[in-house]
Each structure stands twice: as structure tokens, then as C-alpha cells.
VOGU-3710 file (C-alpha; in Angstrom, 3 decimals, decimal comma):
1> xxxxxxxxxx> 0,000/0,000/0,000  1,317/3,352/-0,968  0,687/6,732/0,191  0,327/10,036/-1,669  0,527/12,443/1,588  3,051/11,722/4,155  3,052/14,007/6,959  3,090/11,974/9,909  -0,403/12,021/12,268  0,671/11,175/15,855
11> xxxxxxxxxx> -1,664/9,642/18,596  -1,892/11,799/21,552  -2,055/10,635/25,047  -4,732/13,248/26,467  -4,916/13,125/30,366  -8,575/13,210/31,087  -10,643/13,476/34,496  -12,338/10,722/33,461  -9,856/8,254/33,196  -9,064/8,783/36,725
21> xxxxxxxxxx> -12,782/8,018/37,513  -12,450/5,260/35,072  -9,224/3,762/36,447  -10,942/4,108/39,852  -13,045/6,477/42,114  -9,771/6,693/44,509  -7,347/8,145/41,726  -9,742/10,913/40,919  -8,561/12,275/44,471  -5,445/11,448/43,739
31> xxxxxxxxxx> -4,993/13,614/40,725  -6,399/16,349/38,511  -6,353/14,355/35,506  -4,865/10,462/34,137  -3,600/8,744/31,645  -2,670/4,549/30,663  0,156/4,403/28,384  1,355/0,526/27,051  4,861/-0,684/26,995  4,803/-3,009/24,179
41> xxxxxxxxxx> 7,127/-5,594/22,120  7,198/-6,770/18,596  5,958/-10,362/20,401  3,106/-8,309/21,451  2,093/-6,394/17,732  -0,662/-8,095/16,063  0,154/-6,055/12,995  3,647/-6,733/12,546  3,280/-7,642/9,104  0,807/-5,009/8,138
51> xxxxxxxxxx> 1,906/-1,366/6,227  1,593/0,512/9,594  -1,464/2,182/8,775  -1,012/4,936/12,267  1,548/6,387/10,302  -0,212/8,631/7,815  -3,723/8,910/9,164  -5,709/7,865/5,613  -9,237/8,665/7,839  -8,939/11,790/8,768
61> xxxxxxxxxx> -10,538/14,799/6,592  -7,799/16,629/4,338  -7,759/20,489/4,337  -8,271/21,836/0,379  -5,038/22,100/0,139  -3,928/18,773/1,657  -6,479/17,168/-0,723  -4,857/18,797/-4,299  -1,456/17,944/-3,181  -2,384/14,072/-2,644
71> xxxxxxxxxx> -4,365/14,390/-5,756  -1,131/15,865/-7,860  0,873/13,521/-6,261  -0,938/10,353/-7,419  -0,952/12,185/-11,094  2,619/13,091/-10,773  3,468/9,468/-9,967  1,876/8,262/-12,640  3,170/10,506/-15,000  6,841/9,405/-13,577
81> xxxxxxxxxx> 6,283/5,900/-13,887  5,294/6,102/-17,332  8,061/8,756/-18,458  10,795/8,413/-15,908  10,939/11,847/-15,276  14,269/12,893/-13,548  14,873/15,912/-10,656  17,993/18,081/-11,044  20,337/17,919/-8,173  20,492/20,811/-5,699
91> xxxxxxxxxx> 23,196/21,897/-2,955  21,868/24,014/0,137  22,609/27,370/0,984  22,759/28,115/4,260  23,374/31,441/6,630  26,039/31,498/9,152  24,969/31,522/12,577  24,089/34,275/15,144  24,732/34,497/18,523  22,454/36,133/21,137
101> xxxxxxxxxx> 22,956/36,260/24,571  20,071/36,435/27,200  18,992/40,005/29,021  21,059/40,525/32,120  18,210/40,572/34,680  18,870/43,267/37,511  18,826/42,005/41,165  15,513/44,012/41,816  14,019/41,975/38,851  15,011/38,710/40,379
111> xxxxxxxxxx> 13,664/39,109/43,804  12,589/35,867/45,136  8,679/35,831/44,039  6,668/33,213/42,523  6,587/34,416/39,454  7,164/37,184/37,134  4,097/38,558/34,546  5,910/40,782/33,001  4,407/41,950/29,452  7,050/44,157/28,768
121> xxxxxxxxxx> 8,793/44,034/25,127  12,051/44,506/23,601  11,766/46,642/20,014  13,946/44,987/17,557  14,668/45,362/13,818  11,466/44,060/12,401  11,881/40,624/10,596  12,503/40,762/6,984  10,231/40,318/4,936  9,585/36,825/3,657
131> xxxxxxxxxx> 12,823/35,208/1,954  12,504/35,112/-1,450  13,069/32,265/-4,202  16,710/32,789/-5,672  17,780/33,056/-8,838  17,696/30,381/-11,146  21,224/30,365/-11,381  21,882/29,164/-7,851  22,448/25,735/-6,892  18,917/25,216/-5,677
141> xxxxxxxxxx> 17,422/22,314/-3,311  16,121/19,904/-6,063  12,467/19,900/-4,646  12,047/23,795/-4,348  13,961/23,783/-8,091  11,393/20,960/-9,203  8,748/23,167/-7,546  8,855/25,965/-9,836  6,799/23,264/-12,631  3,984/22,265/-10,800
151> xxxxxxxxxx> 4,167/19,081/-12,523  7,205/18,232/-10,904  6,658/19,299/-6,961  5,241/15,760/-5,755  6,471/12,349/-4,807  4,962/8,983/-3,696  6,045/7,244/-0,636  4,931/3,857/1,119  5,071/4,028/4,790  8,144/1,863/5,975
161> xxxxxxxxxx> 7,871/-1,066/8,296  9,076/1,371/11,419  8,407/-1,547/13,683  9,917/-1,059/17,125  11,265/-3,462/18,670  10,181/-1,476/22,295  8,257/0,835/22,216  5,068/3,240/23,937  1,649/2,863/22,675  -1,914/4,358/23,615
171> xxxxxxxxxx> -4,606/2,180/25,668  -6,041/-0,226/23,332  -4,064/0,433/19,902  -2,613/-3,292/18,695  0,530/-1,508/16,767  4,075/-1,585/18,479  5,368/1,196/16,317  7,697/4,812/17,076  8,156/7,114/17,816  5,488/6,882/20,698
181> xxxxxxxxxx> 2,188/8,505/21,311  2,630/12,606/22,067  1,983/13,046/25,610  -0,074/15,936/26,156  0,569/17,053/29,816  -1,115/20,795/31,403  0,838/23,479/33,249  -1,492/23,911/36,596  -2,570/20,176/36,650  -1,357/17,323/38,419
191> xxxxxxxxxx> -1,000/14,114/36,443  -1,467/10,969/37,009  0,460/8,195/34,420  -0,792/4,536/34,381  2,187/2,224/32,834  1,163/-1,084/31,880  3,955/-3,198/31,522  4,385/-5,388/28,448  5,127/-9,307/27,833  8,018/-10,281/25,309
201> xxxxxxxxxx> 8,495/-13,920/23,452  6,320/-15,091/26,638  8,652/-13,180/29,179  7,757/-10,536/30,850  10,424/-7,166/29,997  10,899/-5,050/32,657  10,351/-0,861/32,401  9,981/1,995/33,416  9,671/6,198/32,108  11,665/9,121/32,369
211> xxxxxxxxxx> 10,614/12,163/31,901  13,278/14,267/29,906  13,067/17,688/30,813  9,908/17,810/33,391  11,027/19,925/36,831  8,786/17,367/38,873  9,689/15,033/41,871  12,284/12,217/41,411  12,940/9,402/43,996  12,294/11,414/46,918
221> xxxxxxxxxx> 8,745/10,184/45,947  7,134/6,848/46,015  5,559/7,442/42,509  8,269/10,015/41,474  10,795/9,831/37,891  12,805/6,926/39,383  15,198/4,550/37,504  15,229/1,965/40,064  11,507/1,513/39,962  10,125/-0,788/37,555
231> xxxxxxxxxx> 6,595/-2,665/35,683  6,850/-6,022/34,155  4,079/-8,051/32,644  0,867/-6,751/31,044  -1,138/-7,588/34,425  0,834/-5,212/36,458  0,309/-0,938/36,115  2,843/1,286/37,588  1,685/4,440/38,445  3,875/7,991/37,988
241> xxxxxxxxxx> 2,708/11,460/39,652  3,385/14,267/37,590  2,496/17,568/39,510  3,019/20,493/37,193  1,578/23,393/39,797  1,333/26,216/37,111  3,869/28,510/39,649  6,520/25,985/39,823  6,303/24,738/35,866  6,422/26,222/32,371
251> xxxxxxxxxx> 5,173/24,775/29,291  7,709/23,599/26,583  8,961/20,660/24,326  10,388/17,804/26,487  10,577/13,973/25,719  9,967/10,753/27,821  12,145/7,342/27,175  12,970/4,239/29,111  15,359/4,415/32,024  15,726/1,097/33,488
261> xxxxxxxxxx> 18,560/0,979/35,733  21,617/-1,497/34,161  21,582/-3,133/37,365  18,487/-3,732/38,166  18,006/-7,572/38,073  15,017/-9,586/38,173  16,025/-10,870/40,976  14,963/-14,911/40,358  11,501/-13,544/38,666  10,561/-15,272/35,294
271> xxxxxxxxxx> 11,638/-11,234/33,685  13,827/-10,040/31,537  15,938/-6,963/32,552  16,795/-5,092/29,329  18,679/-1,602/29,781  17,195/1,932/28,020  20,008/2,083/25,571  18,507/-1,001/24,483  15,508/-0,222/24,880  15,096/3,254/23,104
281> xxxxxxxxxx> 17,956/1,751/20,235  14,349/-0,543/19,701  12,054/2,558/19,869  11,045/2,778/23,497  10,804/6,944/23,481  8,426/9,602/22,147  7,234/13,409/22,741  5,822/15,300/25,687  4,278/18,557/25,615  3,256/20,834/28,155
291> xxxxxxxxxx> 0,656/22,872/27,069  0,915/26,723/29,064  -2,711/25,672/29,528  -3,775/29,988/29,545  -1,252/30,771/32,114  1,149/33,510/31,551  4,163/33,438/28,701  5,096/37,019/28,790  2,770/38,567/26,205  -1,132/38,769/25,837
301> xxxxxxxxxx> -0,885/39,610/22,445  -3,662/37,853/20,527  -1,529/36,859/17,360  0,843/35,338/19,176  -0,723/33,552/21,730  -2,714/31,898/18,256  0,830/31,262/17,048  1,808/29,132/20,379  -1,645/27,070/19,721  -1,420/23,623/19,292
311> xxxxxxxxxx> -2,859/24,486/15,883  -0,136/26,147/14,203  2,269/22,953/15,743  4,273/20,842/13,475  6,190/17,597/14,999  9,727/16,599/14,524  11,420/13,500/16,172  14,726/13,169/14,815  16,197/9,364/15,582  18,953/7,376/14,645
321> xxxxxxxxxx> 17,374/4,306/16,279  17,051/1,894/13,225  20,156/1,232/11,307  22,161/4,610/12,915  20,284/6,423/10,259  18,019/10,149/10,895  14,564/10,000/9,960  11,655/12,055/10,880  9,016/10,592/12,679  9,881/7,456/11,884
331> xxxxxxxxxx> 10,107/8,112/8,211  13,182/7,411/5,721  14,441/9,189/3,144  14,762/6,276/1,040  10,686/5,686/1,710  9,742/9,487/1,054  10,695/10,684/4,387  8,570/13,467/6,247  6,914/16,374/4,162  5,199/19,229/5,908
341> xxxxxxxxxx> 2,626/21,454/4,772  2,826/24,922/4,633  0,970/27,913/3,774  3,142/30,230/2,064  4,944/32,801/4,340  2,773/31,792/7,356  4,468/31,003/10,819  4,674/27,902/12,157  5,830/26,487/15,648  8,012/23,590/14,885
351> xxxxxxxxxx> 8,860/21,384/18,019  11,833/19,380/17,201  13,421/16,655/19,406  16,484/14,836/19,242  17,482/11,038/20,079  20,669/9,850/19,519  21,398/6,400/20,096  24,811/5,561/18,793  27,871/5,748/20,804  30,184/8,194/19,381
361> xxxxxxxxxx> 28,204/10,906/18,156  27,492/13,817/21,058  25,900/16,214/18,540  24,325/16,808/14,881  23,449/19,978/12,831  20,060/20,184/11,228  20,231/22,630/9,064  17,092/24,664/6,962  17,312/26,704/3,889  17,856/29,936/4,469
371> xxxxxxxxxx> 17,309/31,168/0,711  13,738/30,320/1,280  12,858/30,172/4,858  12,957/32,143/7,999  13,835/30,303/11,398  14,246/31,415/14,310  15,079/30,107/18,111  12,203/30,038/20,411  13,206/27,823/23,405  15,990/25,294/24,213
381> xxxxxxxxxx> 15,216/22,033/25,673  11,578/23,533/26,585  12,119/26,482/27,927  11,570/29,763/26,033  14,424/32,152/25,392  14,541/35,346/27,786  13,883/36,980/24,206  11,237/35,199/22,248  12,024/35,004/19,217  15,825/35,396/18,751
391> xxxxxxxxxx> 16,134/38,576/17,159  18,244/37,041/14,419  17,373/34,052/11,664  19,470/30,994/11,751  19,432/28,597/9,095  21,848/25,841/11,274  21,762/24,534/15,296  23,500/22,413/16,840  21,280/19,355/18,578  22,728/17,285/21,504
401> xxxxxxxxxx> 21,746/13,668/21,795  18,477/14,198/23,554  18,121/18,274/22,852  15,117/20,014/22,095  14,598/22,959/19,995  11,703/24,760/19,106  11,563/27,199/16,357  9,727/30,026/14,479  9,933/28,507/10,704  7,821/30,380/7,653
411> xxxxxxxxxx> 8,859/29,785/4,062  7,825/31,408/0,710  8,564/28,345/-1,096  9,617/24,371/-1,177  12,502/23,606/0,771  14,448/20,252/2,692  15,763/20,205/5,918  18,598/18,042/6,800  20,662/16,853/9,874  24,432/15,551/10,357
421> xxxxxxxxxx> 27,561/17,030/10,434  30,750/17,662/8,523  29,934/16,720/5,303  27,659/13,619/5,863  24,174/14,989/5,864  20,356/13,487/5,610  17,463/14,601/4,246  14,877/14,020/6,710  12,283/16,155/6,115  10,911/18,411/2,858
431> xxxxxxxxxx> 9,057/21,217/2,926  5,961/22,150/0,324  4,100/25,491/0,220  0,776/26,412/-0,537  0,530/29,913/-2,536  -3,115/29,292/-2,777  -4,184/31,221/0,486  -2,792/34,224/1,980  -1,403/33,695/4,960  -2,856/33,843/8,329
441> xxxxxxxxxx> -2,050/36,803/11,253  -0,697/35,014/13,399  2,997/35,612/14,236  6,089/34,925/17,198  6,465/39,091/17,504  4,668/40,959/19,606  3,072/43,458/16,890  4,399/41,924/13,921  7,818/43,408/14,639  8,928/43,549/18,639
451> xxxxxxxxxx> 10,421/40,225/20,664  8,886/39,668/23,737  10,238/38,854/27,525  9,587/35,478/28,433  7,621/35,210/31,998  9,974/33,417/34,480  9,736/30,897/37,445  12,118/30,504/39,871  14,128/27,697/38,596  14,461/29,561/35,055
461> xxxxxxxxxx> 15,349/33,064/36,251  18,415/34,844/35,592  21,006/33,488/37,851  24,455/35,364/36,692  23,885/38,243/38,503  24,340/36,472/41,482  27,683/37,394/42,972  29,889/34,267/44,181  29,654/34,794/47,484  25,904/34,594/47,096
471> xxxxxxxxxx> 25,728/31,267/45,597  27,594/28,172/47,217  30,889/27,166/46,581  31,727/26,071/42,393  31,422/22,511/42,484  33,845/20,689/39,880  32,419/18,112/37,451  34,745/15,494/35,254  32,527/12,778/33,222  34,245/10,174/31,720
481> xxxxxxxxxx> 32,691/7,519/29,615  32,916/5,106/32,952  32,044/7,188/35,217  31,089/11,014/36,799  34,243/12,131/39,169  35,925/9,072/39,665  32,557/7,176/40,865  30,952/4,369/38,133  27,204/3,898/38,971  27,806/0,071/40,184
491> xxxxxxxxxx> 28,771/1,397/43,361  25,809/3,245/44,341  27,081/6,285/46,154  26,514/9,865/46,034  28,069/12,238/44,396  28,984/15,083/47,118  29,936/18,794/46,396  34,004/19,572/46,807  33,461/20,207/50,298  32,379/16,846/50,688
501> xxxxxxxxxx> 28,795/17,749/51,442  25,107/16,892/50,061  23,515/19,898/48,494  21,076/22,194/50,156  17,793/22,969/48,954  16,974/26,595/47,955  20,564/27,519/46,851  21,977/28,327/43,698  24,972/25,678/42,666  27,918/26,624/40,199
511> xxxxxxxxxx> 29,125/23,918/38,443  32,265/24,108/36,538  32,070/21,051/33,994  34,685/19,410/32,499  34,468/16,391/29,951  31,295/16,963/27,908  33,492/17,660/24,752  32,641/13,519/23,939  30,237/13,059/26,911  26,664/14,971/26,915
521> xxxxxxxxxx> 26,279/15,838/30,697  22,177/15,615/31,732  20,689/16,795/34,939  17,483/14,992/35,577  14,714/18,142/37,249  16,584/21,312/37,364  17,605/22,943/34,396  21,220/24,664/33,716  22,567/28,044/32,820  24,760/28,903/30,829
531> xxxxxxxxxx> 27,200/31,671/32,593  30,293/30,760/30,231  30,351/32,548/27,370  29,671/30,558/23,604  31,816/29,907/20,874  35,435/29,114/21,207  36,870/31,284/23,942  38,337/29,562/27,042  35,905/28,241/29,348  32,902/28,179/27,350
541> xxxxxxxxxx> 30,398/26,167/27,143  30,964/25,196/23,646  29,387/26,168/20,081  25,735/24,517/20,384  24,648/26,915/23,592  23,666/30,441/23,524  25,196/31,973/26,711  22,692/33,168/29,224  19,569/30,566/28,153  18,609/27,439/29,871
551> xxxxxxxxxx> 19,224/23,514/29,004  19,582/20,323/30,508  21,653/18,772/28,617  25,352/20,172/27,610  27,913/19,519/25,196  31,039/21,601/25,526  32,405/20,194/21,893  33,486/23,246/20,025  34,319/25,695/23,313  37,410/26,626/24,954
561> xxxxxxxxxx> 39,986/24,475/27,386  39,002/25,894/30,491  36,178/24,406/32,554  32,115/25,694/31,199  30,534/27,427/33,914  27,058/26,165/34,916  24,266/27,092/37,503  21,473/25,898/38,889  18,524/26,637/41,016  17,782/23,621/43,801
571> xxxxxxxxxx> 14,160/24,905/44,408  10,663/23,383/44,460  11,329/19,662/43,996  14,159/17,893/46,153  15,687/14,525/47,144  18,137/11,886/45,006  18,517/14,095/41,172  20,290/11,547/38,728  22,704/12,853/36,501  24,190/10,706/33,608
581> xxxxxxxxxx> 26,008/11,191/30,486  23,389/11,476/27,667  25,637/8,791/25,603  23,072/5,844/26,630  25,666/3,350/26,669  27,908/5,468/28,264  25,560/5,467/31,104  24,995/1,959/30,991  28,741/1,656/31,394  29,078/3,612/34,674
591> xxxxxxxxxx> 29,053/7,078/33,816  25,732/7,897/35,877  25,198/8,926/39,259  23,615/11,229/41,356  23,716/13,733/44,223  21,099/14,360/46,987  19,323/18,102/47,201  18,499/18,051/51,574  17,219/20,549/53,545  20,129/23,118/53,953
601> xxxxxxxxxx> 18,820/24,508/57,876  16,691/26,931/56,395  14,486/28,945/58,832  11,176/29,110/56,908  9,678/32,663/56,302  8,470/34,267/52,766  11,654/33,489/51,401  12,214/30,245/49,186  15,566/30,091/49,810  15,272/29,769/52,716
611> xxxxxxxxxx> 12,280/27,028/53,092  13,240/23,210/53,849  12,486/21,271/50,686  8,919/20,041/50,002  6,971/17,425/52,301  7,715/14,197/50,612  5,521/12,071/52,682  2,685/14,132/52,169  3,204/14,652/48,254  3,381/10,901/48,129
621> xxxxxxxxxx> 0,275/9,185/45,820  -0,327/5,634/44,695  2,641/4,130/42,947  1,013/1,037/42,330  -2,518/0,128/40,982  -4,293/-1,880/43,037  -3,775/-5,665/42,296  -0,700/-4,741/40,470  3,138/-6,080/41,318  5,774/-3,604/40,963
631> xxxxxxxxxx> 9,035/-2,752/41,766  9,526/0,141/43,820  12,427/2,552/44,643  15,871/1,938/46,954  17,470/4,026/49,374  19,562/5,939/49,066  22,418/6,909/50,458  23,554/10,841/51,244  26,766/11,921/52,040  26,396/12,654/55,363
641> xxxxxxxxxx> 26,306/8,288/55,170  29,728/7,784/53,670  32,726/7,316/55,725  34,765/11,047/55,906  38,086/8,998/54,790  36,373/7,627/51,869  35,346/11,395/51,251  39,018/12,187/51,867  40,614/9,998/49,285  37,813/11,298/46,505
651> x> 39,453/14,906/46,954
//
């Protein structure tokens, strides 16, 4: 079975009030809202042989414009089977990078509140107008060159097997495909996850989630983002709480994947422990959006806020899962790929997400056509930019091996996007324009023209103001593909800060990083600053960062030979935070740990740095459903635990 439109039609995981009441009267007070998502194997698929029918969604009604295109595609296809019409080859142009650093907040505007609702905007040059097509004489991307004769814009493509060998799947679909459903989480609500576990070749396959990206409760809690907790089995239903209070999270692009610990056993049970590099290598990972859910972004300016809708969304996920080779969404090059739909010049919010799985690659560039379309930066690993959008178009960025990046893109005419680096590049996505319709209002800039200041919590304020003495002392981080400051995982101790110490909740924490040239260094609920400056210079934080924004996951590959200067806000969620290099076998290898965020002494009052961390006990929710088996969290240990010689010889 062939296809004629290929733009890839995800399943979303909605989290309902009614599947709590569903699931059982007692989870309705347990949360706001729930969801069941299914681990699955290709044992499991009933369709394994079938064309994957969930990947272009053949039901649903085509716009007018979605409907020509499918119906010039079948003619085209004909037309090229009977006259073997061939495309002219085409080289991209691209624009050099910008770089743009964040607003220096003032102390005043930093004052320890809740949150900021600031409107205010910054007055930039307006955006150019619209790129236009090039001359004919350049070397032009052979579908916007083929685009120009309307008889020659269209291709056919067949859906490819994109069978996952793990993978995430909705309640009640019989397809064990990837990437995984989108899950649709709200800022203000708090979420309840139902994980039914999977069996594989008649053995059950142990799992879990983690939630890339989310600023919510880890093992401190008995249903937290835990890698030692695990489901196995299709009778059993593990149960996550994500609380998203709408003053302690933002909305943004994140990503959720399998995390099973490498040492967690099955411990004489029937299972079988797989780890998550194997497990996302076999398509265990997918999407997760946080919708702002009408809470404050920094602007009430109608256009925009219609421009952040769900409706003017388009879906990347980039993976080199299947044969260490990009796609979008699951779709090859060599099958058609991924083609989005555009109206000409109108602005779209593109979410992209990254997941590399191979073992020496720390970062890719995808890279648009700048001839043709205008991109630029909105947020990094889901959080906007202080400056939404960047002020200056980009046609090339630098992705991690589990980044995020989501971008302003509008194009006056056919284009491809591709992602690599050096000179080994893949087409993973094209681009066709409809000059049928003019194109809608709706726009990133404030007034057509002006960037707007991004509303802040506390974890993603501006935190280089700070003076030194303010913040605790630097704490020095060396990740090696074995391990994180001397310490492999298999041991099961805490890393401590350079004075030996667990870190206190409510403080601000320098890190000065060392080793993420080769080894991506991720921070599981608290998000990093850049304070080192980008590009080359000594001590940056390398080429892929803007200085001054917010990620969670850092490569220093391109920066300086002095340490990259980090820091972090321990506020809001506490307890065990894993951090791991974001090479998955890497991790599996040793190089993960993590560190322990306690109660620092602090006295209480209106200040939050100076509040003891959050109640666990009485944050705790199910973690378990009820006639379910599953395997909870371990202690663990703090610093305070380990002998003070042992802490001796580490320094």
C-alpha cells in the first residue's frame, strides 16, 4: 500500500478526568487528571506484518489544500512511472549563525517571588520580509527547483515497516510502532500516568519512564521519575505522579524514554531486565508537551498567543534508532521521508526533538534553507528564550543527543531540511508550500515586529547576577565515559559537592564542567545556565549553547579548554537528582550517578531560599494500581552516610 501524503499524524495521550474516575473512584482524588500508556514488544504487535497504517492517518478529513497535493501527487506518480521523469540535483545554501545572549536581569528583577508577569517588550529590527526564491542560477534544493513546474513538486512514498522493537503505545491500539504517542501534559494540573507493563516472546520485559526535561519530583517520591523503579508483565500498572503546579512549571517541548537501571536484576523472577540504551535503540521513546494551559508566557498579544496554539504545531522526532540512520518521525528518506505542509509565508511552531542512540556521536546539525525560509530560536530544551524570538534568523543549530529545539519557521517556497555534520548529511524532512491562500495573522512578535520577555519561574530566572559569594561554593564536574568524578554507577554512592557535602535545597549551585566535549552531561529536574560565554573562547560552554539561556543537557564540543561554567537553582522539587552522560551506553557503562538536594537549615519565612524542601511524605500518591506487582524505589544513600576517609581519598 502506498501513500500520496506523508506528513506523519501522531496519537496523543490526552490526560482526562475521566480516566481517573475510570481507572478508579480513589485516583480521581489522587490527581487532577490520568492517563494509561502501554509498553509493548514486537511479540506483542498483532500487525507486525501489516503497512503501519497509524503512520499517515488515511481517515482523517484533508484540508483543500492537503487534498490537491495528494491528488497531484498520485498524477505526478503516474506521470513518472510512465516517463521516468528525472529531478535536477540541488546543494543548500545556508546562513552562518548568530549568537544572542540572554537580558542581564537586575537584582531588583530577580527578587525571590513566585513568578514574574511581566508583558514588557524589547523593540527589535522588524523581521525581513519573507525570503525570497533565488535566482535560477543558484544551486537550488532539487524539490524547491522541481517546484517551480507544478508538474514536478510531488512524490509517492509507502510508509516503511518502522516496527519497534520497544516501544510506547496508547490504551487499546494493537501496533508496536515509534516514535510513541505525544503526551499531552497541562501546566497547573497534576498528572497521574498509568504504565502497563508489556510481555516479550512469553517473558515478561521489565520498564519503566523518564521524563526528559519535566522539573517534577524524582525518587524522593514513592511514585516520582525513578530509575530503580520498575513494571513487568501486562497484568501489572505502575503508576507515575506528575504535579506540574502552574507557579513551579512552564510549558515547553520535552521527551519521555525508558530508564531502566543497568543493574536492576530480576532478581529470580521469570523477567527479563533489558537496559534503556537497548531499549530506546528498539524505539522505546516519544514526545511530551506541556501545554501553558492559559497561564502567563510574557505577552497577551492575541496573534501570538494563536501562534503558540497547538494548531499552528508541526512535529519533529529526529532518531537514529534503526540502522544509525536520521529520519523524521519514523520516516526514511529512502521511503519518502517526512513532508510538511505549509501555507506560504505563514508562521509555524516547529517542536523538534532529538534522540541519539549511537555511541560516538554527542551532537548533529540540522540545518534549513535559508534562501527560502525564515527560522528562528524560540526555546531550548523547553524552555523559552529570555527573548522570544531570537532577534536574528538561523538557518543551522547544533542538537545534543536528547536536545530540544523549538523554532519560528515560515517559508515562501519548497525547501528540505537536513541533519548531520561535517559533510555527511540526511534529508529528513521536505518542505511544500501552498501559494493558494494568503497567509494567516498570526505571528512569534509581539506586533508583527517587537520580541517579547519570556515570563519566568524561579528555577528559570536569571542566575548570573548572582555574585559568588551569594551562591555556594563552584562545584567541579569530570565525566568520563565510565564514570562522573571518579565514581561508576555500580557502586551506588553519592556524588557530594568539593566540600564533601550533600547539596542544600533553595541555593543556587555553580558547576564548573569538564568532559562533555565527547560526553553529553544531563541533569534529571533542574535545568542549567549557561554563565560561560559561547563559541570558542576559554571556558565556554561550547558552540551549540547560547550563553545566558537554559538547558539540561550540555555539550562543551566546540568551546574553549578551560572548565564551562554552569548554575542551577535547587528549588521546588528535592531529594536523590540523577545525573548521567546522555551517551546511553555510556551510562549503561558507569558514567551515571547522582547527588542528593536536603534541607540546607533553612528557617522558613516568605523566602524560598530559605524554606526546607517540600513534604515528601505528604506529596506521596499511589505508585502502584491496586492488584498490580511492581518494583519500587531503593534508598539511598547521602553523604552525610559515607565514611569522611572515603570522602578524603575522593578529593
Amino acid at each position: 500500500t502506498s501513500s500520496c501524503f506523508a506528513e506523519r499524524v501522531y496519537d496523543n495521550l490526552e490526560f482526562t478526568a475521566t480516566t481517573c474516575e475510570e481507572l478508579g473512584p480513589e485516583y480521581a482524588t489522587d490527581f487532577d487528571v490520568c492517563a494509561v500508556i502501554e509498553f509493548c514488544t514486537s511479540s506483542d504487535d498483532d500487525d507486525n506484518d501489516d503497512d503501519r497504517r497509524n503512520l499517515v492517518d488515511h481517515d482523517a478529513p484533508l484540508s483543500q489544500f492537503q487534498t490537491e497535493v495528494a491528488e497531484a501527487e498520485m498524477e505526478q506518480a503516474h506521470t513518472e512511472h510512465e516517463d521516468h521523469t528525472e529531478h535536477e540535483d540541488h546543494t543548500n545554501n545556508h546562513d552562518d549563525d548568530d549568537e544572542e545572549e540572554a537580558e542581564e536581569t537586575t537584582p531588583s528583577e530577580s527578587s525571590s517571588t513566585t513568578t514574574t508577569t511581566t508583558t514588557s517588550t524589547t523593540t527589535t529590527v522588524p523581521p525581513p520580509p519573507p525570503p525570497q526564491r533565488p535566482a535560477a542560477s543558484h544551486n537550488n534544493n532539487k524539490k524547491a527547483a522541481a517546484a517551480s513546474d507544478t508538474t514536478k513538486t510531488t512524490k509517492t512514498t509507502s510508509p516503511p515497516p518502522n516496527h519497534a522493537q520497544y516501544g510506547w503505545r496508547i490504551q487499546g491500539s494493537t501496533t508496536c510502532s515509534y516514535p510513541g504517542p505525544i503526551m499531552r501534559l497541562m501546566r497547573g494540573s497534576n498528572h497521574g500516568l498509568f504504565v502497563r507493563g508489556a510481555d516479550g516472546n512469553a517473558v515478561a520485559v521489565k520498564t519503566n519512564l523518564h521524563f526528559h526535561g519535566l522539573h517534577v519530583a524524582g525518587a524522593s517520591h514513592a511514585n516520582g521519575d525513578d530509575l530503580y523503579r520498575s513494571v513487568e508483565g501486562s497484568a501489572n500498572t505502575m503508576i507515575y505522579g506528575l504535579n506540574m503546579p502552574a507557579d513551579q512549571h512552564h510549558g515547553g517541548t520535552h521527551w519521555y524514554h525508558s530508564h531502566i537501571s543497568h543493574d536492576h536484576h530480576s532478581h529470580g523472577s521469570s523477567s527479563t531486565t533489558t537496559s534503556s540504551w537497548e531499549q530506546v535503540k528498539g524505539g522505546a521513546f516519544g514526545m511530551i508537551v506541556v501545554d501553558d494551559n492559559g497561564h502567563d508566557v510574557g505577552t497577551d498579544d492575541p496573534d501570538v498567543l494563536d501562534f503558540l496554539q497547538r494548531k499552528q504545531e508541526k512535529i519533529m522526532v529526529l532518531d537514529n534508532s534503526h540502522d544509525m540512520t536520521w529520519r523524521a518521525n519514523g520516516l526514511h528518506d529512502n521511503d519518502g521521508g517526512e513532508t510538511y505542509h505549509l501555507v506560504q509565508d505563514e508562521w509555524y511552531r516547529l517542536r523538534i526533538l532529538a534522540v541519539n542512540v549511537e555511541s560516538h556521536r554527542d551532537q548533529e546539525t540540522i540545518a534549513f534553507d535559508g534562501t527560502v525560509c525564515d527560522v528562528r530560536a524560540l526555546a531550548h530544551d523547553g524552555i523559552f528564550r529570555f527573548h522570544v524570538p531570537k532577534s536574528k534568523a538561523q538557518s543551522e543549530f547544533l542538537l545534543s543527543s536528547s536536545s530540544r529545539l523549538d523554532v519560528a519557521i515560515r517559508c515562501s517556497d519548497h525547501a528540505e531540511i537536513t541533519i548531520g555534520r561535517h559533510a555527511k548529511t540526511t534529508v529528513v524532512a521536505t518542505i511544500q508550500v501552498d501559494a493558494s491562500k494568503p497567509p494567516s495573522s498570526v505571528t512569534p512578535f509581539v506586533s508583527g515586529t517587537d520580541t517579547w520577555k519570556s515570563a519566568r519561574l524561579e528555577y528559570t530566572k536569571d542566575l548570573r547576577h548572582l555574585s559568588l559569594e551569594s551562591t555556594t561554593n563552584p562545584w567541579t564536574v569530570k565525566i568520563e565515559e565510565t564514570n562522573i568524578n571518579g565514581i561508576n554507577s555500580g557502586r551506588k554512592e553519592p556524588l557530594c559537592n568539593d566540600d564533601g557535602n550533600d547539596f542544600a535545597y533553595g541555593t543556587v549551585q555553580e558547576i564548573e564542567l569538564k568532559g562533555a566535549d565527547t560526553h553529553p552531561f544531563h541533569v534529571h529536574m533542574y535545568p542549567m545556565q549557561v554563565v560561560s560565554s559561547s563559541g570558542s573562547g576559554s571556558g565556554s560552554c561550547g558552540s551549540g549553547h547560547d550563553a545566558g539561556q537554559f538547558y539540561d543537557t550540555i555539550v562543551t564540543a566546540g568551546g574553549g579548554s578551560g572548565p564551562c561554567v554552569l548554575r542551577l537553582h535547587f528549588i521546588d522539587v528535592a531529594g536523590p537528582t540523577t545525573v548521567h552522560c546522555h551517551i546511553f551506553q555510556h551510562a549503561d557503562q558507569g558514567a551515571l550517578g547522582y547527588f542528593n538536594v536536603v534541607d540546607g537549615g533553612g528557617g522558613g519565612g516568605d523566602d524560598p531560599d530559605q524554606q526546607p524542601p517540600p513534604n515528601d511524605d505528604a506529596d506521596d500518591g499511589p505508585s502502584c494500581m491496586e492488584g498490580s506487582t511492581c518494583e519500587e524505589g531503593q534508598p539511598m544513600l547521602k553523604c552525610s552516610d559515607l565514611d569522611r576517609q572515603l570522602l578524603l581519598r575522593r578529593r
